[in-house]
GULOGU-307070 format. One record per atom (N, C-alpha, C): x, y, z negated; residue in one letter. Coordinates in steps of 0.001 Angstrom, whole numbers, padded with zeros to 6 digits, always signed. Layout:
<lumbas>
XYZA;...
</lumbas>
This chain:
<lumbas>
+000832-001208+000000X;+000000+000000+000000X;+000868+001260+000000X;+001555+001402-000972X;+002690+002386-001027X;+003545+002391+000117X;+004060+001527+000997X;+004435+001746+002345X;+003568+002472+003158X;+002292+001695+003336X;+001319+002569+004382X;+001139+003968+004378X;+001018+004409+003142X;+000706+005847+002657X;+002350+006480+002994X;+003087+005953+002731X;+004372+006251+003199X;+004796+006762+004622X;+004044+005740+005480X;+003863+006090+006723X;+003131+007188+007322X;+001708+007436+006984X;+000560+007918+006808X;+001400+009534+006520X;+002311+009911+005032X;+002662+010936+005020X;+003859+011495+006092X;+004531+010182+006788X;+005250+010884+007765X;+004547+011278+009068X;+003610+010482+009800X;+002517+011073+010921X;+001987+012741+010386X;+001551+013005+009628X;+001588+013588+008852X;+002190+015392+008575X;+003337+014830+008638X;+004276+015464+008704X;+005042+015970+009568X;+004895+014552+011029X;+004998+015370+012338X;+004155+015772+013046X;+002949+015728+012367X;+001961+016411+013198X;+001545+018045+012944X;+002274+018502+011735X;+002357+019814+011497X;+002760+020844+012535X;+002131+021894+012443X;+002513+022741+013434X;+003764+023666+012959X;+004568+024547+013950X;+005383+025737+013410X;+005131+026710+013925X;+005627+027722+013362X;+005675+028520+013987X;+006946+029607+014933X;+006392+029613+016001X;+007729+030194+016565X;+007824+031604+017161X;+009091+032136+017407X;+009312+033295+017527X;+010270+032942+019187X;+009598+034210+019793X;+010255+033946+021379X;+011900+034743+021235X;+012833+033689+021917X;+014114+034131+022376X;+014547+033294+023513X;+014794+034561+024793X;+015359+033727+025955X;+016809+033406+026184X;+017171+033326+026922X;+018678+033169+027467X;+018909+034809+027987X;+017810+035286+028865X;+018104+036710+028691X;+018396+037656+027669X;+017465+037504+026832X;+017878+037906+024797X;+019118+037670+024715X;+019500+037020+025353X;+021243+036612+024391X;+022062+037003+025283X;+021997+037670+026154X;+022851+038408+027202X;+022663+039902+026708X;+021934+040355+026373X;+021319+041392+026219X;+021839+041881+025031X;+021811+040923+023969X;+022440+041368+022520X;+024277+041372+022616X;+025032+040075+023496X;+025931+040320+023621X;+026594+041112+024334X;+026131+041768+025383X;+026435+042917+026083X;+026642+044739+025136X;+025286+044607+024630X;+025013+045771+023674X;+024712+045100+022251X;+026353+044614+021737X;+026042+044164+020592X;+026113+045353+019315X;+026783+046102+019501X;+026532+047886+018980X;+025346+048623+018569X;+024640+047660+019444X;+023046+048593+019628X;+022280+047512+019398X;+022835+045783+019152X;+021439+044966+019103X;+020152+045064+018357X;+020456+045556+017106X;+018695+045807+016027X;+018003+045591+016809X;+017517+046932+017882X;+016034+047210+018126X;+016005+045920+019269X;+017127+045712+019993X;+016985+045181+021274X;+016114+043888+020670X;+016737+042901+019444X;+016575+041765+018843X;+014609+041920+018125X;+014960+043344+017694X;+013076+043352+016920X;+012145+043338+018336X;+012470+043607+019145X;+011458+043800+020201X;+011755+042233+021313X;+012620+041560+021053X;+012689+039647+021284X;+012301+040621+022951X;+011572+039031+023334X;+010809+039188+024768X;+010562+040215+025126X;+010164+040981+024618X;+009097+042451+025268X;+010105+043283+025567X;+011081+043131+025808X;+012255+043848+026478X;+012098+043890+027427X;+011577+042623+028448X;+011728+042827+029631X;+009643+042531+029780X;+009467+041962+028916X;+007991+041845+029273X;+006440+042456+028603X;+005893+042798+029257X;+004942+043521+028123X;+004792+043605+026403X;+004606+042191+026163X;+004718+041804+024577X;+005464+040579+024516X;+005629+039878+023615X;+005660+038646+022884X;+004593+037594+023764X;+003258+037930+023830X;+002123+037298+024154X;+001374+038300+025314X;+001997+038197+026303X;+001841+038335+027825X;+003280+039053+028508X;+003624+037845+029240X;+004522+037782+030288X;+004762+038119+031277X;+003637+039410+031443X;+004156+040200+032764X;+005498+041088+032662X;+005913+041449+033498X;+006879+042390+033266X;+006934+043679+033494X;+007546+044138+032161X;+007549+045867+032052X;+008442+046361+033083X;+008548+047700+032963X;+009261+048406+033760X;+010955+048257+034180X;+010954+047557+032362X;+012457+047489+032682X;+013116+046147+033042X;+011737+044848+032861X;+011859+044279+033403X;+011540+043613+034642X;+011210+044808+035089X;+010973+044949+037001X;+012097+045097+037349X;+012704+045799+036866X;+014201+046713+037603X;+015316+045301+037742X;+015201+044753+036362X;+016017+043397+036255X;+015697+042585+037400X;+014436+042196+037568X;+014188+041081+038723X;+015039+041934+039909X;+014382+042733+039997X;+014493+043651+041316X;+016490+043474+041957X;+017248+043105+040543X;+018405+043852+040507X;+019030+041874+040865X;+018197+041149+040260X;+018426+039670+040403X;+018159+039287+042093X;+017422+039725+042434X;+016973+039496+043371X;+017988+040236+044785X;+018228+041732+044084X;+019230+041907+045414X;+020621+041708+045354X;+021090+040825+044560X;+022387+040182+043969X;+022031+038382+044644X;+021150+038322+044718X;+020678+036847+045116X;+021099+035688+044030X;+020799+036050+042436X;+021223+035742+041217X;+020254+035230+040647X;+020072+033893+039924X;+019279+033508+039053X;+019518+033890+038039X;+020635+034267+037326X;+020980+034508+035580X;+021504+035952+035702X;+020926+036294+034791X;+021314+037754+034202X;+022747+037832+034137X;+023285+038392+034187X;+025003+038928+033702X;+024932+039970+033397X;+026457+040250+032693X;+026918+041611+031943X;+026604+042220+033468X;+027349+041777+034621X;+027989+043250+035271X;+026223+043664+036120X;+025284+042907+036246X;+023814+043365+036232X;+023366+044499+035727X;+023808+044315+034007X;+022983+045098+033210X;+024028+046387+033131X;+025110+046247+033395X;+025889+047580+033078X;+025472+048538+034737X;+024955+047616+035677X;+024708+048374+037215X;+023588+049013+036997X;+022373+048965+036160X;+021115+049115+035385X;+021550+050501+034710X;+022369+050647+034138X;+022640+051367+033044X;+022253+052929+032799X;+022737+053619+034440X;+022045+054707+034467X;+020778+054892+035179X;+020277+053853+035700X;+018667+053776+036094X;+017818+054371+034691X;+016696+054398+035314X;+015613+055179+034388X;+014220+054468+034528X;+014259+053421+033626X;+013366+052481+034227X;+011645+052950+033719X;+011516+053347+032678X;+010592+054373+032272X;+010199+055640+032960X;+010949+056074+034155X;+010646+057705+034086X;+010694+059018+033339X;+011007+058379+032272X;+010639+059436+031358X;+012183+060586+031049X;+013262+060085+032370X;+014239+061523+032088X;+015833+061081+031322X;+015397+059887+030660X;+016814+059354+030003X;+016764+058125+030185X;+018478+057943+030627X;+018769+056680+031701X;+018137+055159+030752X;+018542+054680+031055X;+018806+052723+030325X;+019922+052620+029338X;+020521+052858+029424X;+021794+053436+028620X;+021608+053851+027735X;+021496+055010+027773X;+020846+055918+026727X;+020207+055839+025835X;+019300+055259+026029X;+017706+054576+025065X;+018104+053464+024504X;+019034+052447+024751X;+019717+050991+024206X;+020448+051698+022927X;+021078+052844+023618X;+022298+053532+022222X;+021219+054436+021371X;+020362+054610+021472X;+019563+055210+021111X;+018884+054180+020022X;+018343+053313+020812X;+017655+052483+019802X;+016142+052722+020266X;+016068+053285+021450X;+014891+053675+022046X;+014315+052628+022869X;+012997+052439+023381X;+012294+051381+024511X;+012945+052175+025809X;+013830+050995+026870X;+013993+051658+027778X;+012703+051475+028933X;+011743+050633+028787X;+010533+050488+029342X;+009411+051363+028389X;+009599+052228+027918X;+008329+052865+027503X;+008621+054387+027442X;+007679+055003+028298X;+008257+056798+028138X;+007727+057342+027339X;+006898+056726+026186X;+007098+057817+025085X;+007943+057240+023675X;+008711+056284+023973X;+009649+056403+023111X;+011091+057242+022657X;+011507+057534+023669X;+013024+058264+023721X;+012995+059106+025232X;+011836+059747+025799X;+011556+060946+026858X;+012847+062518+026578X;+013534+062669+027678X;+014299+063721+027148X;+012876+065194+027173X;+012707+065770+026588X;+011772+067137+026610X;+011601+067863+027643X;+010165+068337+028271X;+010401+068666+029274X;+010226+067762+031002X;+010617+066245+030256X;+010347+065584+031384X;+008703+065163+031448X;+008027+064887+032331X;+006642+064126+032681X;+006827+062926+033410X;+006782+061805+032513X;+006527+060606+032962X;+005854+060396+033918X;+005946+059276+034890X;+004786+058844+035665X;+003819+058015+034771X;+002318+057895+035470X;+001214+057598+034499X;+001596+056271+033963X;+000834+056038+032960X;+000923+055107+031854X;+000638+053747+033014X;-000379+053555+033814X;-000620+052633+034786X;+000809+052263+035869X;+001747+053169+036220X;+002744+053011+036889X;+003856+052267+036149X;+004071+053160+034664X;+005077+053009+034427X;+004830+052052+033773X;+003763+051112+033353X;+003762+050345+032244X;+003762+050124+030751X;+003573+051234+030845X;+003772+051821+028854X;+002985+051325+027881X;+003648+050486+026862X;+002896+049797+026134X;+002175+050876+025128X;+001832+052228+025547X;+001329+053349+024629X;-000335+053276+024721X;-000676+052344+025166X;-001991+052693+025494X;-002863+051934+023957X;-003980+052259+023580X;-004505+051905+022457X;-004589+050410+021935X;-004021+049691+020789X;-004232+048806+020668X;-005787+047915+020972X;-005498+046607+021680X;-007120+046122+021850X;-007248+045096+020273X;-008604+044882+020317X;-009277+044604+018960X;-008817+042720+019225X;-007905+042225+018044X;-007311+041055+018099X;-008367+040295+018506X;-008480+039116+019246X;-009285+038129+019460X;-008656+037349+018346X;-009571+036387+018198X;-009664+035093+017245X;-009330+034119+018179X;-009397+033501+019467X;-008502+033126+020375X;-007139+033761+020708X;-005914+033116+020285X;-004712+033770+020871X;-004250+033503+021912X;-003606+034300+022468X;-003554+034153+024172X;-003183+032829+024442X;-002029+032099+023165X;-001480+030919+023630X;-002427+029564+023335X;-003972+030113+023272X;-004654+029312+023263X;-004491+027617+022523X;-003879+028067+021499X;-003136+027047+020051X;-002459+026201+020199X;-002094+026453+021625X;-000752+025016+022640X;-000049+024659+021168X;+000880+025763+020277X;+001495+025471+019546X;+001356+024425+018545X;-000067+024664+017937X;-000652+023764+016717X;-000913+022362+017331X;-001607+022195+018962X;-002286+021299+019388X;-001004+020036+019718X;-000472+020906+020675X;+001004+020163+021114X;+001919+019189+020052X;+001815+019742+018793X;+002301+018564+017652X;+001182+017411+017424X;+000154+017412+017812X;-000443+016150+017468X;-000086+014711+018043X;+000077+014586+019546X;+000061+013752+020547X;+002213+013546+020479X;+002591+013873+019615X;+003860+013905+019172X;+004082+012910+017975X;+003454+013263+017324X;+003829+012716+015786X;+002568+011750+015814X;+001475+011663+016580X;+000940+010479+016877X;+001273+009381+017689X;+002109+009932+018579X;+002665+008867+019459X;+003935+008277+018830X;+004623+008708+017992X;+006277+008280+017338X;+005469+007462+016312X;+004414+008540+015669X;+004043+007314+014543X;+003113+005876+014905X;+002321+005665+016121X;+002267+004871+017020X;+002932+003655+017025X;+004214+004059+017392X;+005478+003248+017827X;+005441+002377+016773X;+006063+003386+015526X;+006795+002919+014516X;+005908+002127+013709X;+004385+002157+013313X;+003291+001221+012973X;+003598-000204+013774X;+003689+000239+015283X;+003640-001089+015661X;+004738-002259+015917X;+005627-001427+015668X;+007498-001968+015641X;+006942-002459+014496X;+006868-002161+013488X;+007305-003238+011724X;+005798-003627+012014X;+004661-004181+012544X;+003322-004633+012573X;+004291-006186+013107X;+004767-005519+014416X;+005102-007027+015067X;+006281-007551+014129X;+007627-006833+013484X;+008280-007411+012721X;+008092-008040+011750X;+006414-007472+010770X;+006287-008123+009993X;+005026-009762+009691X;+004587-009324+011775X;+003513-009706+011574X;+001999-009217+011088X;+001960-008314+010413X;+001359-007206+009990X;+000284-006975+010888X;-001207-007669+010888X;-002256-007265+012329X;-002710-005818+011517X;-002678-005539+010579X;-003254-004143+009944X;-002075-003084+010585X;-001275-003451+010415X;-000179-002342+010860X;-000432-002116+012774X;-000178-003293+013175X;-000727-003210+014764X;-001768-002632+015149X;-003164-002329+014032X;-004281-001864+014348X;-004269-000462+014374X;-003146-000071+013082X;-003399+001590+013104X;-002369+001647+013673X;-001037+001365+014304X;-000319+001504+016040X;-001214+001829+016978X;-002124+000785+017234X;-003377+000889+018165X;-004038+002195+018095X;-005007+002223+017012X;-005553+003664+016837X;-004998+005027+017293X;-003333+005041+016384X;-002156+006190+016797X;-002152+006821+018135X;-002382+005334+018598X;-001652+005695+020237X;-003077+006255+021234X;-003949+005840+020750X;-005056+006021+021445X;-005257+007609+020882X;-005259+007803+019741X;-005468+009238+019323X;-004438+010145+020506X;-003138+009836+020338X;-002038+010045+020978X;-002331+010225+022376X;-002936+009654+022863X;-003295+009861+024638X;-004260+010934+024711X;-005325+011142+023442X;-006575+012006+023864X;-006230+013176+023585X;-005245+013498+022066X;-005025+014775+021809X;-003701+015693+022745X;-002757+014426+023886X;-002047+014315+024511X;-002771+015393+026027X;-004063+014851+026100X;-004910+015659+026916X;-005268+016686+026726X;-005534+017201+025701X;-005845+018568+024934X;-004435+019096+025018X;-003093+018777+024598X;-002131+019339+024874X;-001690+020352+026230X;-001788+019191+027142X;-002251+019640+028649X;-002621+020942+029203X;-004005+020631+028317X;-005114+021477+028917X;-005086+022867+028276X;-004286+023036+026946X;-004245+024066+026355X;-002561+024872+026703X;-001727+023611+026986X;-000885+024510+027746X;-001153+025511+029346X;-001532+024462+030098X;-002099+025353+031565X;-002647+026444+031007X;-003654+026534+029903X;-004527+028266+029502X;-003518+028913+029092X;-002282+028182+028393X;-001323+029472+028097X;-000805+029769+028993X;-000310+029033+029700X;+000498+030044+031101X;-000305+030868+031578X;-001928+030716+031494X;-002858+031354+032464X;-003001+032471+031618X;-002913+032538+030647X;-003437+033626+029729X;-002027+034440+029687X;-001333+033746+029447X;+000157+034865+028934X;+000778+035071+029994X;+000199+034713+031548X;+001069+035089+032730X;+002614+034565+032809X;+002530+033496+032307X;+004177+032798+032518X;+004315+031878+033522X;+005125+032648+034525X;+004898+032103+035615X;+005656+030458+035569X;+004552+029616+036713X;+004360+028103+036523X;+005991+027620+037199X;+006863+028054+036749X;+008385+027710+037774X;+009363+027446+036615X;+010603+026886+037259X;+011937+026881+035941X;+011668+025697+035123X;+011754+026380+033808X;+011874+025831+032340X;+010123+025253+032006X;+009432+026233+032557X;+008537+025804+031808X;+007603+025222+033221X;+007941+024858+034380X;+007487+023750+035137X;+008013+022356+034909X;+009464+022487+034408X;+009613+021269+033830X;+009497+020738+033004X;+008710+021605+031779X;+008352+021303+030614X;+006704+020437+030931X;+005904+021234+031613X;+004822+020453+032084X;+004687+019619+032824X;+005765+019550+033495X;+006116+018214+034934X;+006205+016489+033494X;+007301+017058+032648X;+007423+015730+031899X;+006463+015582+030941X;+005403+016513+030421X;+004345+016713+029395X;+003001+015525+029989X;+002962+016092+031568X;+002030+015636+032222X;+002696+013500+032507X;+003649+013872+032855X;+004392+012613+033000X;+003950+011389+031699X;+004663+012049+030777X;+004409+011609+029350X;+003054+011086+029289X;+002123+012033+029563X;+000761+011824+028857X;-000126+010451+029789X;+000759+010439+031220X;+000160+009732+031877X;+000448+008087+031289X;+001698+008231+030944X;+002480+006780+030312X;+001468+006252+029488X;+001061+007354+028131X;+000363+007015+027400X;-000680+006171+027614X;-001379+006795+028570X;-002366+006435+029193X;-002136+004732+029615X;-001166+004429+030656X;-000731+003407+030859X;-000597+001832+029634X;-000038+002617+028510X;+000364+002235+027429X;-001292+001842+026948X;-002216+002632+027050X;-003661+002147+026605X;-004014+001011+027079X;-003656+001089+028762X;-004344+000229+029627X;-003966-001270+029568X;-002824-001323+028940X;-002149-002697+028743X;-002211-003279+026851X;-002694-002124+025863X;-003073-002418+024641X;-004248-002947+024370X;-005235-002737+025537X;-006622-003156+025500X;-006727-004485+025049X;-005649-005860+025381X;-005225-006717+025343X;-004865-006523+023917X;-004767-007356+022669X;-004313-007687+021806X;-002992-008179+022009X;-001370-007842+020763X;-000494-008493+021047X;-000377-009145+021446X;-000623-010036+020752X;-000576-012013+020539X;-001194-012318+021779X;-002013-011399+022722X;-002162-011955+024219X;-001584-011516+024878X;-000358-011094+024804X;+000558-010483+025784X;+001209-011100+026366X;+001180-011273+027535X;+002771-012334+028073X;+003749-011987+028364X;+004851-012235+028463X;+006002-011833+028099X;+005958-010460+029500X;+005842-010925+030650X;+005887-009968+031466X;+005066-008248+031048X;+003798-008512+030719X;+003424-007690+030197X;+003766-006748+029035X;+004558-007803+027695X;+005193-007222+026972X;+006101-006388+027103X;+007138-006358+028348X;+008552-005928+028556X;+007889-005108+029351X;+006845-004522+030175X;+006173-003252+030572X;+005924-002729+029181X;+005619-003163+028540X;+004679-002463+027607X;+005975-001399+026254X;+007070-002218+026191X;+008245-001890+025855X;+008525-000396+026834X;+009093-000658+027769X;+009890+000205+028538X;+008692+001460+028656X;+007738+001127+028845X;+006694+002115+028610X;+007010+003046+027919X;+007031+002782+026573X;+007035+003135+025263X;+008381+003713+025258X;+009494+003406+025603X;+010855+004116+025788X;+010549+004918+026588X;+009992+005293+027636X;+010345+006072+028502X;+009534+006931+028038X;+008082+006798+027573X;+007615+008165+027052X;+007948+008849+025821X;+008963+008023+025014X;+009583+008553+023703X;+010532+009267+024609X;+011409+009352+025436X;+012134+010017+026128X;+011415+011313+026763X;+010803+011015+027641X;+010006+012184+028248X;+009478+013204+027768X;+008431+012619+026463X;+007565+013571+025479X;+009301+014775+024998X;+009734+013217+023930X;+010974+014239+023135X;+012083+015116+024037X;+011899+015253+025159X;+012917+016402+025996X;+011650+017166+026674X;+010776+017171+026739X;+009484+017954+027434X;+009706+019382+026064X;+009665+018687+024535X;+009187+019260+023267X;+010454+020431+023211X;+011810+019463+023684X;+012994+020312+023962X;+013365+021597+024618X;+012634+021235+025742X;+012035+022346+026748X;+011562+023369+026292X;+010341+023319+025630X;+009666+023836+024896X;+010277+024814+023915X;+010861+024018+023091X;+011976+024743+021932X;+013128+025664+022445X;+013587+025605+023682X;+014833+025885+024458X;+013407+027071+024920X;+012358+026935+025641X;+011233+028515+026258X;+011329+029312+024885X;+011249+029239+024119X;+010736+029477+022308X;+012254+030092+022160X;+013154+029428+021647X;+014150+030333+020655X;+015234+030148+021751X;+015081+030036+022920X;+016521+030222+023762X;+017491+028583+023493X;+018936+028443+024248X;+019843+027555+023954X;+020338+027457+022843X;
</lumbas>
């Protein structure tokens, strides 16, 4: 009994959610370049180059970046990028990129650090996050990917591991709640899915990179699961060996897939 509950508190435990804070690979170019000036660059994470935290379009100053990636024919940011940036004025508002970093100012927002005298272009052009806060929804944009996404995780490992010591010990109670795990594991695996696609849709992160391959192996994963149902329907003890050694490699390959999909994930979230 005290084992089971043992178990029970580790599912449990990986099924908890966290919480995370966004840092890219761009963030970390950005701080080491202007490490003099990092504070504000670091309090404002993502929204350096993108509207907020929680929508991924891009601001002004991170228009100029693409813009600057793009006529370099460059996938990764570099120092000598951001120092070519430097006296651009990606705000309008009169004081360069430069300036506003040493400053400690938004270089995408013109009413943060405007030299006097200057007139921005409109708030619609330039992108200025000055416009009135909107009234929080009770839906967050990331549509609870975060909370949901740990279930079909720590149900599927704890899955496994029920049914590894079920068959070691013989154990048909242990095989049953394996069984259950995994089946939970495929459905809330679907909800994972479905609540990631609304976050990209909602937070505008475009479907390419890091986080196409995060859903390429999510979707992969979830399909295994699925697979993994279709051959559990069958009770152990009616398994034949052929079936068993699918049913194995199965199970490896989506412990692989899921746990570097989650990686992905963690690597979109706090950077390398």
């Amino acid at each position: 009994m005290k084992t089971r509950l043992g178990i029970l508190a580790l599912i449990v435990g990986l099924c908890l959610p966290t919480t995370a804070r966004a840092k890219s690979e761009y963030l970390d170019v950005l701080l080491t370049v202007y490490k003099p000036y990092a504070k504000s660059l670091e309090d404002r994470s993502c929204a350096n180059c993108h509207v907020s935290e929680s929508d991924y379009a891009l601001n002004p100053f991170g228009k100029q970046v693409r813009q600057e990636l793009a006529a370099a024919n460059a996938k990764e940011l570099t120092p000598a990028l951001l120092q070519k940036m430097e006296p651009l004025d990606a705000d309008g508002d009169g004081t360069s990129n430069i300036d506003e970093i040493k400053a400690g100012t938004n270089p995408a927002d013109p009413t943060s650090g405007g030299k006097p005298g200057v007139t921005p272009p409109p708030a619609s052009a330039a992108g200025s996050q000055a416009a009135p806060a909107k009234k929080k929804s009770l839906i967050p944009k990331n549509f609870f990917h975060p909370a949901v996404v740990h279930l079909p995780i720590g149900l599927f490992i704890g899955g496994l591991l029920l049914d590894f010591i079920g068959m070691f010990r013989k154990d048909k109670t242990l095989l049953h709640a394996g069984w259950y795990n995994l089946i939970l594991a495929a459905l809330t695996a679907l909800a994972g899915i479905t609540t990631g696609f609304v976050a990209i849709f909602r937070m505008r992160v475009p479907l390419s990179g890091l986080i196409f391959q995060h859903m390429l192996l999510a979707v992969t994963g979830t399909i295994i699961m699925w697979l993994m149902v279709s051959l559990r329907v069958h009770r152990h003890e009616r398994m034949n060996l052929p079936l068993r050694v699918a049913y194995y490699v199965l199970a490896a390959a989506g412990l692989l897939l899921i746990s570097y999909s989650g990686h992905l994930g963690g690597v979109f979230v706090y950077g390398e």
